[in-house]
N, C-alpha and C positions, 0 to 999 in steps of 0.2 A: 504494500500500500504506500502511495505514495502522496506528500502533503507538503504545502507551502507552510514553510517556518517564518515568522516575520525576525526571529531574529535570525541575519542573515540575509533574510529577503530571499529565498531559496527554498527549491523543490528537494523535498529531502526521503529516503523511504526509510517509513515508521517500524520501528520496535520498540516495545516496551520492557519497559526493566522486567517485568516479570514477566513471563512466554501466554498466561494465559487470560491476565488482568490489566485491563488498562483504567489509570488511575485518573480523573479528568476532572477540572474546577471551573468553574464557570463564572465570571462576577455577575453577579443576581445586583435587584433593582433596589431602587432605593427608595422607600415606602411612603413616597408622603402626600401622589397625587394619581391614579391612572398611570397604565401605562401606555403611549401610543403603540401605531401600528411600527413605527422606525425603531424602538425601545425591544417590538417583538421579534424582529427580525434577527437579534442576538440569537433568543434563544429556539427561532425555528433552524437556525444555521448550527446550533451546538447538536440538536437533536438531530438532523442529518449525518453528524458527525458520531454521534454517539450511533444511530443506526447502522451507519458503513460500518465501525468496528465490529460491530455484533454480525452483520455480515461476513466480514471476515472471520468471524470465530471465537472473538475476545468475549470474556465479559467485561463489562463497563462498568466500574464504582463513582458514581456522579455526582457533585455538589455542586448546588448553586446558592449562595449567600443571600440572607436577606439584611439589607443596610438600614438598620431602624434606629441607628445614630451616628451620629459623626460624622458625615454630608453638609461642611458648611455652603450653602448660597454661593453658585457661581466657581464650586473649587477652588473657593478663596480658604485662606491659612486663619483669617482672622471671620467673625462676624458671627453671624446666625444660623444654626443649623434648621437644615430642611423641613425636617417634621416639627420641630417649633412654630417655625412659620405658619406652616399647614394647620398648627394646633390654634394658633390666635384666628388665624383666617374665617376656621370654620368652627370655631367657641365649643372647643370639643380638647380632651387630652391628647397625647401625644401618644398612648398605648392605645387611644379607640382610634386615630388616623394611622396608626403603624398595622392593627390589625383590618380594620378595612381594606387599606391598599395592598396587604398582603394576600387576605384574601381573593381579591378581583385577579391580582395575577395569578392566583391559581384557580382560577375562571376562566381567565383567559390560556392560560397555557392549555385548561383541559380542552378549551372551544377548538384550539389549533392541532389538537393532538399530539401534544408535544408528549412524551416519555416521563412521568415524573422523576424525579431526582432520588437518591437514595437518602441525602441529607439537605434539609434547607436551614442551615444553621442561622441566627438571627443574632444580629451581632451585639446586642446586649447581653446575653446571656455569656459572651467571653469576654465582658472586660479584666476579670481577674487575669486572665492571661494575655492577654493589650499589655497589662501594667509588667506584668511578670517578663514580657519579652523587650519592652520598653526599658528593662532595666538593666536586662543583660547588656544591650548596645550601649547603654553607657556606661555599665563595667568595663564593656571593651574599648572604650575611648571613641564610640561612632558621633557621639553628640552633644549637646550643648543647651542652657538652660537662660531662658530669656522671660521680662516678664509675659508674655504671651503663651506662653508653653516650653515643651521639649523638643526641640528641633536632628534632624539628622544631616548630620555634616557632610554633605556631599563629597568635599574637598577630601576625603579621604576613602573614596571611592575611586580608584582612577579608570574601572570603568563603566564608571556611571553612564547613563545615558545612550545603552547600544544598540538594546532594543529599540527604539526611536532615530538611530542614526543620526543623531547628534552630539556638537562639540558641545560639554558642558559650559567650556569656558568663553562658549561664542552664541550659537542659535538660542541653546535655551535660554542663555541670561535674561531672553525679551519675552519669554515664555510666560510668565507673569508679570501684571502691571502694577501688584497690589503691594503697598509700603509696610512692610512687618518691620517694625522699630527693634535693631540689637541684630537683626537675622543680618549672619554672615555673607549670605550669595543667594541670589532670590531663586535657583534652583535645590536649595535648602529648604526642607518643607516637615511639619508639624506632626509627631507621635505623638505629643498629648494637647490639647486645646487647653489653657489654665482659663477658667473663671475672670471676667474684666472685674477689677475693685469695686466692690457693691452692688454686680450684679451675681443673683443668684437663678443660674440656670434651671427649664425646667427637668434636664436629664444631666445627673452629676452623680460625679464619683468621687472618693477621697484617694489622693496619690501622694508617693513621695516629692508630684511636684505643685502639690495642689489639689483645691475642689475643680472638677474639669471633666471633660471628656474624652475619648481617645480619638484620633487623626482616623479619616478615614481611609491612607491607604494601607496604618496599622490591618485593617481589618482584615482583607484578605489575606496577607501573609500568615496571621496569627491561625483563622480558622480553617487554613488549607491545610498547614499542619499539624493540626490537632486533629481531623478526621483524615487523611489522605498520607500522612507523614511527612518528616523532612522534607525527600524529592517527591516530587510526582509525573506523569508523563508527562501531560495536556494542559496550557492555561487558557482557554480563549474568553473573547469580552468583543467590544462592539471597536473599530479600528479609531475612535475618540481617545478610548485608553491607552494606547499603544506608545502615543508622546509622553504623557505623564504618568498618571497610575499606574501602570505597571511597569514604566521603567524605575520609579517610586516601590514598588512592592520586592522588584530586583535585589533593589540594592541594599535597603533592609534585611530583605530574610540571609542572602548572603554573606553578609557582614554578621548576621543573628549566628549561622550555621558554622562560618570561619571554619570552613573544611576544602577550602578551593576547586571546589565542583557546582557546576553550571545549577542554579535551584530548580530551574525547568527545563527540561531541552527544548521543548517545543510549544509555541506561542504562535496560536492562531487567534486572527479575525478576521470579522465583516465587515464589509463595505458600509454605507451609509444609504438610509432610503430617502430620496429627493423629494422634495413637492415642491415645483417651480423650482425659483435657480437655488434652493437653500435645501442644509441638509434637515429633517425633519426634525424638532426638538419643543418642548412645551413650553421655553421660555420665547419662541416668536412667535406664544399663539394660534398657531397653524396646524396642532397635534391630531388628529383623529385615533377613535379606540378600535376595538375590534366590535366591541357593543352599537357606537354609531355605525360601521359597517353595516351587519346584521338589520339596526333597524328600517337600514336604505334597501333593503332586500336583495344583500352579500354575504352570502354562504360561508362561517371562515375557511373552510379550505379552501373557496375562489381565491382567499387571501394567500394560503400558505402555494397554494400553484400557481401564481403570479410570482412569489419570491424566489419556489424552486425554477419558474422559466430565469433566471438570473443567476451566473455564477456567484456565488457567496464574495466574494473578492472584487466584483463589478457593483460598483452604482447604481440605483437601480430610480429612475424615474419615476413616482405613483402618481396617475392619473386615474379616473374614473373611467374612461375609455379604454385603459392599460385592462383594471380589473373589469369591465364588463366583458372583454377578452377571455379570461384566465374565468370566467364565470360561467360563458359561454364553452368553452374548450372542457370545464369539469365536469357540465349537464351534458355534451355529448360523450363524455367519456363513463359516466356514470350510465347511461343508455348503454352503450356499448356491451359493458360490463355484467349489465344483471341479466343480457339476452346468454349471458354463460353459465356455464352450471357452476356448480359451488365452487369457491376460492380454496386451494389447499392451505395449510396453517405452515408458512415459510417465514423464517427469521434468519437461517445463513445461507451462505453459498454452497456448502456442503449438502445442506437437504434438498436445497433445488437442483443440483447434479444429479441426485443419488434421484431422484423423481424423475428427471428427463429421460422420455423413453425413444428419442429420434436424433438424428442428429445436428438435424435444421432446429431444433427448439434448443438442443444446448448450447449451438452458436450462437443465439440470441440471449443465451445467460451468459457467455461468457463477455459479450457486447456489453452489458450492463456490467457486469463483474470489472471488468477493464475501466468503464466510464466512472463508477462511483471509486473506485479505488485509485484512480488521477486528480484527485485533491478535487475530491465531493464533484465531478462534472455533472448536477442535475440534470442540466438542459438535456446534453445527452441521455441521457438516460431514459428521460421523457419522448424525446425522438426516437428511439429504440421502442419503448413502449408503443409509442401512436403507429409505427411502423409493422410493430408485431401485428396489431388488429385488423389490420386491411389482409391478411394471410390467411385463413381458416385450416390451412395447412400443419399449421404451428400447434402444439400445447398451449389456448392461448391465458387459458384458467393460469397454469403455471408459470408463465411468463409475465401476467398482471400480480398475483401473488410476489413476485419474486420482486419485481419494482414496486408495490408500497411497501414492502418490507426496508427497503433502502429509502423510500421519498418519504413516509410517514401519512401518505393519503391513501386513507379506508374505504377505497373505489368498492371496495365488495360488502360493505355495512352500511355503505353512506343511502339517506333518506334526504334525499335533495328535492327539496321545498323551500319558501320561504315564507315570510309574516302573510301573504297574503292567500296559502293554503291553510290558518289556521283562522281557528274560533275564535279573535280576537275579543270577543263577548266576555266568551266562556272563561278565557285567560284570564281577562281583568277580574272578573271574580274573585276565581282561585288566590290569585294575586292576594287583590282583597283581602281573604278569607285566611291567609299565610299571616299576614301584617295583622289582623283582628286578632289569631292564635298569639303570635309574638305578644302583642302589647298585655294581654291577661297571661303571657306567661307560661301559656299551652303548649309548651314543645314540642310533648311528642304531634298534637296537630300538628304543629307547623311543618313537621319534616314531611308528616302523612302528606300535606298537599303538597309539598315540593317535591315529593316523587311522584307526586300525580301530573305534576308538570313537568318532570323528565319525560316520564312515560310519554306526553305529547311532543317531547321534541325541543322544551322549550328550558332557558335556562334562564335561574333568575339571580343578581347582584342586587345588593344592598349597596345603594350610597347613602349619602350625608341629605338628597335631596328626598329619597326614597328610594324603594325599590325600582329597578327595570330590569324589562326582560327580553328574550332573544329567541329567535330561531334557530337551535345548530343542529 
C-alpha cells in the first residue's frame, strides 16, 4: 500500500510497526458550535483511510479526540477559549455546549457512515496528564515560564518546523500576528494558558504554573499517547494543521520522548473544501451542516460521493450543482444496485479473491485493489465501479460489495428518499411527542419515539434552538 507522507511530501509504501495492527489518531473537532460540511471532510477522508487498511488486512485501532478545552479564539496563545464563548453566547454552561456539539458530531458522522472510533477521548478528562507531560519538558530544559503561561522553546528544537517545510527562523516568524508579552520567538507557543490577574476562568485547573488551562496542541500529543502509545503509525487532520498544530504536536512529544526516533512516520491530510474562492470555515459565515443539506433534500451520502468523486489531496469546489450531481449519480446507482441480488458481507481483499469465481470479475478487484491502495485513489475506484455495471458479464453483486467496503457507501442498505417521501405531519408529532416525554422526564418514552423515528428513516439532533430533524 502505498500513501503520501506530508512529511517529506512523498509517496511512501506503508508498514506498520506491528505486521497486523495499525495504530491511527485522528485530530477530532472542537466542540463548541456544529460542524460544517469542510470540518467533515477530515473525517470522511480518515475513514476511507481506515477502510483501505482493513482492506488490506490490518486491523485498525482508531482515535479521534474531542477538544472541549483549550481552543483559544483564532489559534491565538492569548485570549478566550472556544466553548466559553459559545457558553456566554448561548446563556448555557460550557459542559451543556461541549456535550451538545459533541453529540451532533456523532450525528453527523453516523449520517455519513463514517466507522466509529474505538476511542473519542475528550480532552478534559486528561489534564492530569497535560500537566504531568508539561512538566517533564521543563525538567528537560524545552521551556520557559512567562506571565501568560508555559511556553515551548522552539529554539531548541532544531528541527522544528519540517513537517510544514518551513525555516523556523524565516516563514514562520510571520506565522502569527499576535503580541505575547516575555514570549521568546513568536513560533514559540503555549503548554499551559495561566489565568489573566483577576480573571477567573470558566474551565481551570491548579498547576505548578498556575490557575489555567492547558494549550491546545498539548492535547493531542498527551492523549495519543496515553491510548495509542509512544509511536504510532498514522496522524492525519485537515491540511490547516499541517503548518502549525502538528508541527507544534512534533516537536513537543519528541523533545517529551528524547529517544531520537521520528514520533510519527507518517502524517496525512486533506485538502480543503471551497465555497467560492475561500476555503470553507464558520468564522466567514458561509458554513453549511450536513442537517441543512438533508433539509434541502440531500441525501448525506450525495455528500460523502461528491467528496469520494475528489482525491483527498485535491480541493474540492462545493456547489449545489456539484452535489445535485453526486445526488443524481447515487439515485442511479442505488437503482442499479437493488435490481441485484443480495450484496455479499466483504471487508478485505482477501475474501473478495477467495469469492471470485471468473477471471474477468477478479480483474476488476484487482482494479480497485491497485486504485484504493495508491494513496486512497477514490475516483478510480468509483470509475471501476460504474464501469463494472454496464457488464452483466461480471460478479456484479461482488464487485459492488467489494467497493463500498473501501468507499464506505451502503449502495446495498441505502433507502434513498428524501423529506418529501415522508409524513412530515406524522414527524412533527412524534417530534413533538419526544420533547413532551423529555420535558416530564419520560425517558424511557422518549427513546421509545426516537426509535420510532429511526424506524422511519429519520434522525433527530437536539440544538440550543430545539430539536431538528432529517432524512438519512
Amino acid at each position: 500500500m502505498k500513501l503520501y507522507n506530508s512529511l517529506g511530501r512523498r509517496i511512501e509504501t506503508f508498514a506498520p510497526a506491528d505486521d497486523s495492527l495499525v495504530r491511527l489518531y485522528s485530530c477530532g473537532p472542537t466542540v463548541y458550535s456544529y460542524a460544517h460540511i469542510g470540518n467533515l471532510r477530515a473525517y470522511t477522508f480518515a475513514d476511507t483511510l481506515r477502510r483501505a487498511l482493513r482492506w488490506k488486512g490490518w486491523q485498525v485501532e482508531h482515535v479521534i479526540n474531542i477538544t472541549d478545552v483549550g481552543h483559544a479564539v483564532a489559534e491565538a496563545e492569548l485570549g478566550d477559549d472556544k466553548l466559553e464563548v459559545a457558553a456566554d453566547r448561548e446563556r448555557r454552561t460550557v459542559e451543556e455546549i461541549a456535550e451538545t456539539y459533541t453529540q451532533a458530531f456523532f450525528a453527523d458522522l453516523a449520517a455519513l457512515n463514517i466507522l466509529p472510533a474505538q476511542h473519542y477521548p475528550r480532552a478534559t478528562h486528561y489534564v492530569p496528564e497535560m500537566i504531568a507531560f508539561a512538566e517533564r519538558l521543563a525538567e528537560r530544559g524545552f521551556t520557559y515560564e512567562i506571565p501568560s503561561g508555559l511556553y515551548f522553546d522552539t529554539s531548541k528544537d532544531p528541527g522544528y518546523g519540517a513537517l510544514g517545510l518551513v525555516d523556523a527562523s524565516g516563514q514562520l516568524e510571520g506565522a502569527r500576528v499576535e503580541q505575547v508579552p516575555g514570549r521568546r520567538a513568536k513560533t514559540d507557543f503555549a503548554l499551559w494558558r495561566a489565568e489573566t490577574p483577576g480573571q477567573i476562568r470558566a474551565m481551570r485547573w491548579n498547576s505548578p504554573w498556575g490557575w489555567g488551562a492547558p494549550g491546545w496542541h498539548l492535547e493531542c500529543s498527551v492523549m495519543s499517547m496515553e491510548l495509542l502509545g509512544a509511536h504510532f503509525d498514522i496522524h492525519t487532520g485537515g491540511v490547516d494543521h499541517r503548518q502549525l498544530h502538528h508541527v507544534n504536536e512534533i516537536a513537543q512529544s519528541e523533545a517529551y520522548l528524547g529517544d531520537g526516533k521520528p514520533w510519527v512516520p507518517l502524517w496525512m491530510h486533506n485538502e480543503f473544501l471551497r465555497l467560492g474562492e475561500a476555503k470553507m470555515a464558520k468564522s466567514a459565515g458561509k458554513a453549511l451542516t450536513i442537517s441543512e443539506l438533508a433539509d434541502q433534500g440531500y441525501h448525506p451520502q450525495a455528500f460523502r460521493l461528491f467528496l469520494l468523486g475528489g482525491h483527498y489531496r485535491t480541493q474540492l469546489d462545493f456547489t449545489l450543482p456539484a452535489l445535485d450531481s453526486a445526488q443524481a449519480t447515487l439515485r442511479n446507482l442505488v437503482r442499479r444496485v437493488n435490481a441485484l441480488g443480495p450484496l455479499p458481507e466483504i471487508t478485505t481483499a482477501e475474501q473478495a479473491y477467495d469469492a471470485a469465481g471468473d477471471d474477468a470479475t477478479r480483474a476488476v478487484l484487482v482494479q480497485i485493489d491497485e486504485a484504493i491502495g495508491t494513496d486512497l485513489n477514490t475516483p478510480r475506484v468509483l470509475a471501476v465501479l460504474q464501469d463494472s455495471l454496464r457488464d452483466p458479464a461480471l460478479n456484479q453483486e461482488l464487485i459492488v460489495a467489494a467497493s463500498c467496503a473501501v468507499l464506505g457507501l451502503p449502495l446495498g442498505d441505502l433507502d434513498f428518499t428524501s423529506t418529501a417521501d415522508v409524513d412530515t405531519t406524522a414527524v412533527d408529532k412524534l417530534v413533538a411527542e419526544r420533547e413532551a416525554a423529555r420535558a416530564a422526564k419520560d425517558f424511557a418514552r422518549a427513546d421509545a419515539v426516537r426509535d420510532e423515528l429511526t424506524k422511519l428513516g429519520v434522525q433527530v439532533t437536539d440544538t440550543p434552538d430545539g430539536p431538528i430533524w432529517a432524512r438519512v
